[in-house]
DOVOBA-457724 format. One record per residue (C-alpha): x, y, z. Coordinates in Angstrom, 2 decimals, decimal comma. Example, Ala and Ser with C-alpha at 12.3 -4.5 7.8 and 13.67 -1.06 7.14 Angstrom:
<pts>
X|Y|Z
12,30|-4,50|7,80
13,67|-1,06|7,14
</pts>
This chain:
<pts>
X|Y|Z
-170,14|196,17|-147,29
-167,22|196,85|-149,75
-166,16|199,09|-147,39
-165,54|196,34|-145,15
-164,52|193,54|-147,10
-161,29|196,55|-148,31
-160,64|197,59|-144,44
-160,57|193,52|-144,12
-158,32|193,37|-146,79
-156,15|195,83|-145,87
-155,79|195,02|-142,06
-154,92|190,97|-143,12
-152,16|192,61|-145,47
-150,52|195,23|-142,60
-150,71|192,39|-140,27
-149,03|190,12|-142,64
-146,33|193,01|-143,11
-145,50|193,80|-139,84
-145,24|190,31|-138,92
-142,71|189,71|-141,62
-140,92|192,70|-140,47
-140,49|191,68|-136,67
-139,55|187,60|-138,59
-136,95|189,52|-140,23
-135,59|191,31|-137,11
-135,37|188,65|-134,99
-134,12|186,66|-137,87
-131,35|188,70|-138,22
-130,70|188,49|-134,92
-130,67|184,85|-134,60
-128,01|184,61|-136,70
-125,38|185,59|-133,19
-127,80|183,96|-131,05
-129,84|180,74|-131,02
-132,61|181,75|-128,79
-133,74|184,36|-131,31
-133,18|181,73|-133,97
-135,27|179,22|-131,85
-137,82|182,23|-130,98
-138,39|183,00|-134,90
-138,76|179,96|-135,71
-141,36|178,95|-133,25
-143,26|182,23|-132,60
-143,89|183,29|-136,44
-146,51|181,19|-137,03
-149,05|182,13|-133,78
-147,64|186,29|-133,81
-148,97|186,33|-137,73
-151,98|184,56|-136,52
-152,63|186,58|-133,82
-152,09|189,94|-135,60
-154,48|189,01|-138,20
-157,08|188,15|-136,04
-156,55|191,40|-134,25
-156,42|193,39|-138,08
-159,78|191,94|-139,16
-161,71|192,77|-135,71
-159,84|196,27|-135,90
-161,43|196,20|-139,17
-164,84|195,50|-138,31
-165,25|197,91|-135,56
-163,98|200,89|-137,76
-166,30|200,29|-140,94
-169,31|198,23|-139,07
-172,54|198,97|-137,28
-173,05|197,03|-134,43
-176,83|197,07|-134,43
-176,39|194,86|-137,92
-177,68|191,44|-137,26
-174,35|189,61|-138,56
-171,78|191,88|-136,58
-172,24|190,10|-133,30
-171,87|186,57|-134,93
-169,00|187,76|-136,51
-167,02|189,39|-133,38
-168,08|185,93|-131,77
-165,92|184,05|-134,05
-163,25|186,57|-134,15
-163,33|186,25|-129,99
-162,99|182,60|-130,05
-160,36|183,08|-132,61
-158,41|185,46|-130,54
-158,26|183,06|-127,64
-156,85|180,27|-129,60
-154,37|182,12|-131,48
-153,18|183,95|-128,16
-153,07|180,14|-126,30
-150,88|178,99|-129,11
-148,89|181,78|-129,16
-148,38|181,68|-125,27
-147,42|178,04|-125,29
-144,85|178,35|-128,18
-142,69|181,23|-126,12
-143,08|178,68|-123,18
-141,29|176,29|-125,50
-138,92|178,65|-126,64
-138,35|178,89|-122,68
-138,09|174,74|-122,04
-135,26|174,61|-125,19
-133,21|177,27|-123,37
-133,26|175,34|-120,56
-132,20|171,79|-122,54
-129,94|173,65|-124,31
-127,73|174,34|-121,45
-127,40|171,19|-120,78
-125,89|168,13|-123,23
-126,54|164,32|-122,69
-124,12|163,58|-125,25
-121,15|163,82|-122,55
-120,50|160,25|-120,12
-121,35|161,95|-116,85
-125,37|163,63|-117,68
-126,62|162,59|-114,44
-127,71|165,81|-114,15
-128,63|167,22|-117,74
-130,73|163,97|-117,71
-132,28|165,01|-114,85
-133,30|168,39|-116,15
-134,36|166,79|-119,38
-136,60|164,98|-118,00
-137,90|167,85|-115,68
-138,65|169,87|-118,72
-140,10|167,18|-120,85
-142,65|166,85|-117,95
-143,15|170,71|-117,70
-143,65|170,72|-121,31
-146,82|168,56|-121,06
-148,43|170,22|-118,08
-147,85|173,53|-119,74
-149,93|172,17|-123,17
-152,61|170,73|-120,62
-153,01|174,00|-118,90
-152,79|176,03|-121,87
-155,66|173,91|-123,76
-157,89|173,79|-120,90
-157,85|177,28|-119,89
-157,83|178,29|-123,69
-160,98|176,04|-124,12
-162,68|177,60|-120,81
-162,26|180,70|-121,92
-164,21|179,70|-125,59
-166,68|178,63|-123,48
-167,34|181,50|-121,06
-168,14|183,37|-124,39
-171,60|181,57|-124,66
-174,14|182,76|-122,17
-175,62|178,94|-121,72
-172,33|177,91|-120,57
-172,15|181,06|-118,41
-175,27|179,88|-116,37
-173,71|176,26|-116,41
-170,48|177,17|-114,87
-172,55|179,11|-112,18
-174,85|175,58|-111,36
-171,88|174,00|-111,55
-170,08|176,13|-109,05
-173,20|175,93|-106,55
-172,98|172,43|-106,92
-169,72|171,98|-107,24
-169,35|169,24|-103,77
-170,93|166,43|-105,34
-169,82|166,90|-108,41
-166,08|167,02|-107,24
-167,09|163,64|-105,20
-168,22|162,46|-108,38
-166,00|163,42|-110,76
-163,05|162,55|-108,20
-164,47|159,22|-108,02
-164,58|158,32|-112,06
-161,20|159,73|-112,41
-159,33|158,46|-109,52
-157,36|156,18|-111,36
-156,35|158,79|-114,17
-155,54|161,65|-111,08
-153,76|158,91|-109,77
-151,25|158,48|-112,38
-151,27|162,57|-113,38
-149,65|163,26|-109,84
-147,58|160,06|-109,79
-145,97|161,21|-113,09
-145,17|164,48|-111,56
-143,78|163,16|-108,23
-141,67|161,00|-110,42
-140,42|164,07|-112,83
-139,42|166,14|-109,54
-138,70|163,62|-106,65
-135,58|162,34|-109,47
-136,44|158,36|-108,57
-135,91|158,05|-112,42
-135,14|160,18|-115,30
-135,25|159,95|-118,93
-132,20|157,12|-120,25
-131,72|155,54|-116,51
-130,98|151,84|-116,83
-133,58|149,69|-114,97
-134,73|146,63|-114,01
-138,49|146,35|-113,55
-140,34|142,48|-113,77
-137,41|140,74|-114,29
-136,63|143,02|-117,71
-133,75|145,02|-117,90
-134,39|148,22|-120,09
-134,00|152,16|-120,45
-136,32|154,74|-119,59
-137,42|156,20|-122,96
-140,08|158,33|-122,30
-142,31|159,56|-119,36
-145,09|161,27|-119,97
-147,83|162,51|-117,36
-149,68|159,05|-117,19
-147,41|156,32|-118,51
-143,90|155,70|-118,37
-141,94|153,76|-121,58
-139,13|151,14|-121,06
-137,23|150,43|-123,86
-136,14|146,70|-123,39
-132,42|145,84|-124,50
-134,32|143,26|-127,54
-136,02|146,60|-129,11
-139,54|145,62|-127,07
-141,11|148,27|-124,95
-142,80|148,19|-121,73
-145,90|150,86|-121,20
-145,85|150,99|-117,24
-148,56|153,38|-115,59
-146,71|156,07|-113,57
-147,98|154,81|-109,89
-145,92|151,25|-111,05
-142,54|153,59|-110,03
-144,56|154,92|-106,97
-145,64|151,74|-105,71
-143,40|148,42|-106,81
-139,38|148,48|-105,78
-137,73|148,74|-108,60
-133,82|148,65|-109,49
-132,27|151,44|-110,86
-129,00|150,71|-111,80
-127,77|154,83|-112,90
-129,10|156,76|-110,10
-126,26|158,04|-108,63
-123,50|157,34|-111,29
-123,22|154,49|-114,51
-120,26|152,30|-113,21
-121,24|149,09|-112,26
-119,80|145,91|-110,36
-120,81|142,49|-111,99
-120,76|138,43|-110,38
-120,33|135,83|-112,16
-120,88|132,35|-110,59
-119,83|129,05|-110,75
-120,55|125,86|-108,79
-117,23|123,74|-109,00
-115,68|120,90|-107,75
-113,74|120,51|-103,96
-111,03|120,24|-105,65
-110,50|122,97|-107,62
-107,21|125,41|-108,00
-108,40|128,74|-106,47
-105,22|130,61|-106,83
-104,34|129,55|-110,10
-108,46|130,69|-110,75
-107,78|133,64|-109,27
-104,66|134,39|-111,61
-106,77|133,00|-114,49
-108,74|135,72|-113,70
-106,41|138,60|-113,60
-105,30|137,72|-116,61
-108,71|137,57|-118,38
-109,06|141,08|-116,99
-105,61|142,61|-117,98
-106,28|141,70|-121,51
-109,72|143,15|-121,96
-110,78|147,03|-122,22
-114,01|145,85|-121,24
-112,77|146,41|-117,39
-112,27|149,27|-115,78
-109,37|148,69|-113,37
-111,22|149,25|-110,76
-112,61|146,15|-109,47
-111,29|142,10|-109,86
-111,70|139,50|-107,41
-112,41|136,14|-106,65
-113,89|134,85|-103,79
-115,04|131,50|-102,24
-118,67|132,37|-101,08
-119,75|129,00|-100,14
-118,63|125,89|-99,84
-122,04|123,85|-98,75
-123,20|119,68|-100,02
-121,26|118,71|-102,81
-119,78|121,52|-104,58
-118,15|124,89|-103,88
-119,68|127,81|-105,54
-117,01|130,59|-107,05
-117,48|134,22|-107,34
-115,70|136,60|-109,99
-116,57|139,96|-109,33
-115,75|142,69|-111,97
-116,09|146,06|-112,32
-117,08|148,39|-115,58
-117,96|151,67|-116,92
-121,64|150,93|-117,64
-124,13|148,52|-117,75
-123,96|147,08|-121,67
-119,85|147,08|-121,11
-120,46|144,93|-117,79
-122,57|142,33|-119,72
-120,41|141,73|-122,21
-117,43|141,80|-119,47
-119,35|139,23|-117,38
-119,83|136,87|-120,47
-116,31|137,64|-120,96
-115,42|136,00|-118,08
-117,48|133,45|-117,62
-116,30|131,72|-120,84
-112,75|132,66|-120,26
-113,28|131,01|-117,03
-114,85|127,69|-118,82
-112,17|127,29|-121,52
-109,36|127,55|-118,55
-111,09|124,78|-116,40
-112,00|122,53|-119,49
-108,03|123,21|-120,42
-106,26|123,12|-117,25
-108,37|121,87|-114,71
-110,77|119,65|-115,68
-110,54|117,88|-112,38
-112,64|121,23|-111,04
-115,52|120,73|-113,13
-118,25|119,51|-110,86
-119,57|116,07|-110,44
-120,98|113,51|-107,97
-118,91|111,06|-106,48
-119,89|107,61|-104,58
-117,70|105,52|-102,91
-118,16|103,78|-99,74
-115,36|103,62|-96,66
-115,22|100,27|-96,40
-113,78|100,07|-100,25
-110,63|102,17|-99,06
-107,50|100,69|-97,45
-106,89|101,76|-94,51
-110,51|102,14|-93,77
-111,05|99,37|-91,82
-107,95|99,63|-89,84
-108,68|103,21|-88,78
-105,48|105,01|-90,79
-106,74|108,13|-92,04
-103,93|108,36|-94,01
-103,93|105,45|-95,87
-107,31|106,22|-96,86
-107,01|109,24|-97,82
-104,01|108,17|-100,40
-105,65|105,78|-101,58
-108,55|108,26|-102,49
-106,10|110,36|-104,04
-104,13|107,61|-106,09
-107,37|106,12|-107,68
-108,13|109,69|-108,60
-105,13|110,63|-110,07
-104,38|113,87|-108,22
-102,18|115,05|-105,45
-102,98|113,42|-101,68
-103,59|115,88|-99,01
-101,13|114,50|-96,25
-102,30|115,15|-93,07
-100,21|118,26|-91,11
-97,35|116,87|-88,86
-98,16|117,42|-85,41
-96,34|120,70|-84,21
-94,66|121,10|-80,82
-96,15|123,81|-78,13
-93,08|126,13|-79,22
-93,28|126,04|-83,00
-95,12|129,09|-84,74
-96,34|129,37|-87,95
-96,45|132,48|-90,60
-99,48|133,35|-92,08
-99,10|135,46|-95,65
-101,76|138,41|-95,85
-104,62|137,20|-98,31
-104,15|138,98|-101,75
-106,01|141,83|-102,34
-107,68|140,16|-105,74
-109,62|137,75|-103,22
-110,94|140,56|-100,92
-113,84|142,88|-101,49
-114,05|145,03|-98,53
-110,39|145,35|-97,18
-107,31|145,57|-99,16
-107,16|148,46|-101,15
-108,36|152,15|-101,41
-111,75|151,19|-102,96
-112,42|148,05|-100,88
-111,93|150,31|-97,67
-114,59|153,20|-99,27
-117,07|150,31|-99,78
-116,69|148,82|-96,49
-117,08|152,10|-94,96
-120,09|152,57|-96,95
-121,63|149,49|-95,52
-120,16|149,29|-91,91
-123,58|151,35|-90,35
-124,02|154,44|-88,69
-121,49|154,45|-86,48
-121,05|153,53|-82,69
-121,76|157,23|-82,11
-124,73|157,04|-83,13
-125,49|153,68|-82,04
-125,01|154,40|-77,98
-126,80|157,39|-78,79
-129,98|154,78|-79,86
-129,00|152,96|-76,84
-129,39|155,41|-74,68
-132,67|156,59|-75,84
-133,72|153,05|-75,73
-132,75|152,59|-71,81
-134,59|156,46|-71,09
-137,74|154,83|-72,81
-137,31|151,63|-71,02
-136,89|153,46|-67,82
-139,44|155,77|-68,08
-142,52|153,44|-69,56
-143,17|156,17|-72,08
-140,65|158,60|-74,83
-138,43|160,89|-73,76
-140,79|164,51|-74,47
-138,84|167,76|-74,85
-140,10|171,18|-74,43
-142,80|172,02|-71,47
-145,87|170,14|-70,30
-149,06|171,36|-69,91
-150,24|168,95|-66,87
-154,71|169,26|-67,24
-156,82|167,97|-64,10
-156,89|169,37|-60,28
-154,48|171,51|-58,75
-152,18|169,29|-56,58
-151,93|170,21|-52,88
-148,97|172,56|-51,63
-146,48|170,47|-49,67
-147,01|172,21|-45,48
-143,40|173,26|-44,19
-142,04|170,61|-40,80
-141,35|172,35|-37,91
-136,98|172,48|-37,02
-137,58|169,44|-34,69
-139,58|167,12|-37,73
-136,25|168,44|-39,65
-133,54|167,45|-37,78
-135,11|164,29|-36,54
-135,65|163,58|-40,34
-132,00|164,48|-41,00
-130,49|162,06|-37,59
-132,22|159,58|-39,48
-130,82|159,48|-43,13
-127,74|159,90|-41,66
-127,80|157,22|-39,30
-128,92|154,86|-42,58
-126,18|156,27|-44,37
-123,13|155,63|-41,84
-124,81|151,69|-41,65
-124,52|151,29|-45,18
-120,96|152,27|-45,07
-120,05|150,05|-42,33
-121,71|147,44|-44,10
-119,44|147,88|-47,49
-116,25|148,46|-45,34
-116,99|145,30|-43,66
-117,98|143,00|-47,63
-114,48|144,53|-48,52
-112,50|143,36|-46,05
-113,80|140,10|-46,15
-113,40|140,14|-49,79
</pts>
């Protein structure tokens, strides 16, 4: 027994050595490279572990009997041990793995579209790899004991009803387990996209293999199950690049300035940094009941910069018409005809100054009337009040949003008419035709032939004469 508890001794100390000794080498070699540094400092731990267990059993085999009763207890343990230190040391060289792979990539650079992508790729990986490794690690404990032996084999023979059964309770939980993977490697989202989901706008903070975390822009956070981003539309507003183009709205009166708005504008935009010089406009989109309803449209580098641009704007926008045209604000008006001179006499005119003299702002004159001769120039609307035509960028979006083509649109059309014609689609490639041979055409004598022949070509010439004759009429 002393014998034993020495050899134990000694093994725990050489394994404790020459674990130190292989720290040390790749210690010193992680000073010229950070995956050895990053190996050391993860893999020490579980290599010591596992080389102890592997100096003690060493141990007992050399200086033990195995016909003793506590030697098989005792080599139990040590087997259990074994697997768990060798499942922990296995899943911290998979790590070491994952941070080489983050590592090549930073998110601390404007454009990590990508590196986020790959983050969150590996954070996903990371999870299923701890999953697999504790399952199979605690399988493999189990397998050890003979009673779980003979369960595994009943469960195996009965292994379809179970799998209905167990399929069944955990449907919900499977549900989200593959939902968070088709997430992580489909790239709908990745970790710090910008989305909108219920009405919240937030950042993806986290996604783990059941739940995904939204960290709201007032510090709350929203715990979504993975098959929400499989199964509700969402907005996400970085999926193919950060820059963003922002409205702001206002419903004003008839008669407000929209040029000098439109210059108020530009100027509100010139003297921020919060724009991007990429897109500033103002547009008229309706102009419906009592008011008409402005649009500013701005452009910015991101979505926090574009909410602070838009709220830039829109008060810019309310100090100008409070200051210089207050007559724009909005507001409801009643006033009957018959009050208005001119009214009753039928002079629009009259009426209409009147209108503007009680008011106290310019009359619109009606236009003189213009002889069939006289032309008129029309100026070229200013690129500030045009979104799809104008400039460089207004021409990429409109091609972005003009369809498929008209290519590819008669191409649809004509595979719509071959359907139409036809009753059924268009099938390439051969046809297998199932159900009685169809009787061989017999062969007309010369006589049948040429009789048929005389014929068609007796139709034919009639048909000519016919159109000869509807064309010379015509």
């Amino acid at each position: 027994m002393i014998v034993t508890v020495l050899a134990v001794v000694a093994g725990i100390v050489a394994a404790f050595v020459v674990a130190g000794i292989v720290s040390a080498i790749v210690r010193s070699a992680g000073r010229r490279s950070a995956v050895a540094s990053d190996l050391s400092r993860r893999a020490r731990k579980p290599l010591r572990a596992v080389l102890v267990v592997v100096a003690v059993w060493v141990a007992l085999v050399v200086t033990t009997d195995a016909s003793d009763t506590w030697v098989p207890t005792v080599r139990h343990v040590l087997v259990i041990a074994l697997i768990a230190c060798v499942a922990w040391l296995i899943g911290a060289l998979a790590f070491v793995v994952e941070d080489i792979a983050l590592a090549r990539y930073r998110i601390d650079v404007p454009d990590n579209r990508h590196a986020r992508r790959v983050r969150t790729q590996v954070t996903v990986l990371r999870r299923v790899t701890v999953a697999i490794l504790v399952v199979a690690a605690v399988a493999a404990i189990l397998m050890t004991f003979e009673a779980a032996r003979a369960f595994g084999t009943g469960l195996l023979a009965s292994a379809g009803l179970l799998s209905i059964v167990a399929g069944l309770a955990a449907q919900s939980s499977l549900a989200n387990l593959f939902a968070g993977l088709q997430l992580a490697f489909t790239d709908a989202i990745r970790v710090d996209d910008v989305v909108v989901v219920d009405d919240e706008w937030g950042r993806i903070e986290e996604i783990t293999l059941t739940y995904i975390v939204v960290h709201v822009w007032d510090d709350r956070r929203l715990i979504l199950p993975s098959t929400y981003f499989t199964t509700t539309p969402f907005e996400n507003w970085t999926r193919r690049a950060a820059d963003l183009l922002g409205t702001v709205e206002l419903d004003l009166d008839w008669s407000v300035p929209v040029e000098e708005m439109r210059a108020e504008l530009a100027r509100l935009l010139d003297e921020t940094e919060l724009w991007d010089h990429r897109v500033g406009i103002l547009q008229v989109t309706e102009a419906t009941g009592g008011y008409v309803r402005v649009r500013a449209l701005a452009s910015a580098v991101d979505a926090p910069t574009l909410f602070d641009l838009r709220c830039y704007v829109r008060e810019g926008l309310v100090g100008w018409l409070q200051q210089s045209a207050p007559h724009g604000v909005p507001r409801t008006r009643l006033e009957t005809v018959q009050d208005l001179p001119g009214a009753r006499t039928g002079s629009a005119g009259a009426a209409a100054g009147s209108l503007g003299r009680r008011s106290g702002r310019p009359t619109v004159e009606p236009a003189p009337q213009g002889q069939p001769g006289d032309t008129q120039r029309l100026q070229l609307t200013q690129t500030d009040a045009r979104l799809f035509t104008g400039s460089i960028d207004a021409l990429e979006r409109s091609r972005a949003f003009s369809g498929p083509g008209s290519e590819v649109i008669a191409e649809r059309e004509q595979a719509a008419d071959r359907t139409d014609s036809r009753g059924t689609p268009r099938v390439s490639g051969p046809v297998t035709v199932v159900g009685p041979p169809l009787p061989e055409p017999q062969p007309a004598d010369a006589g049948d032939a040429h009789d048929e022949a005389a014929r068609h070509g007796s139709a034919g010439r009639a048909a000519g004469d016919d159109g000869d004759a509807a064309r010379a009429r015509e």
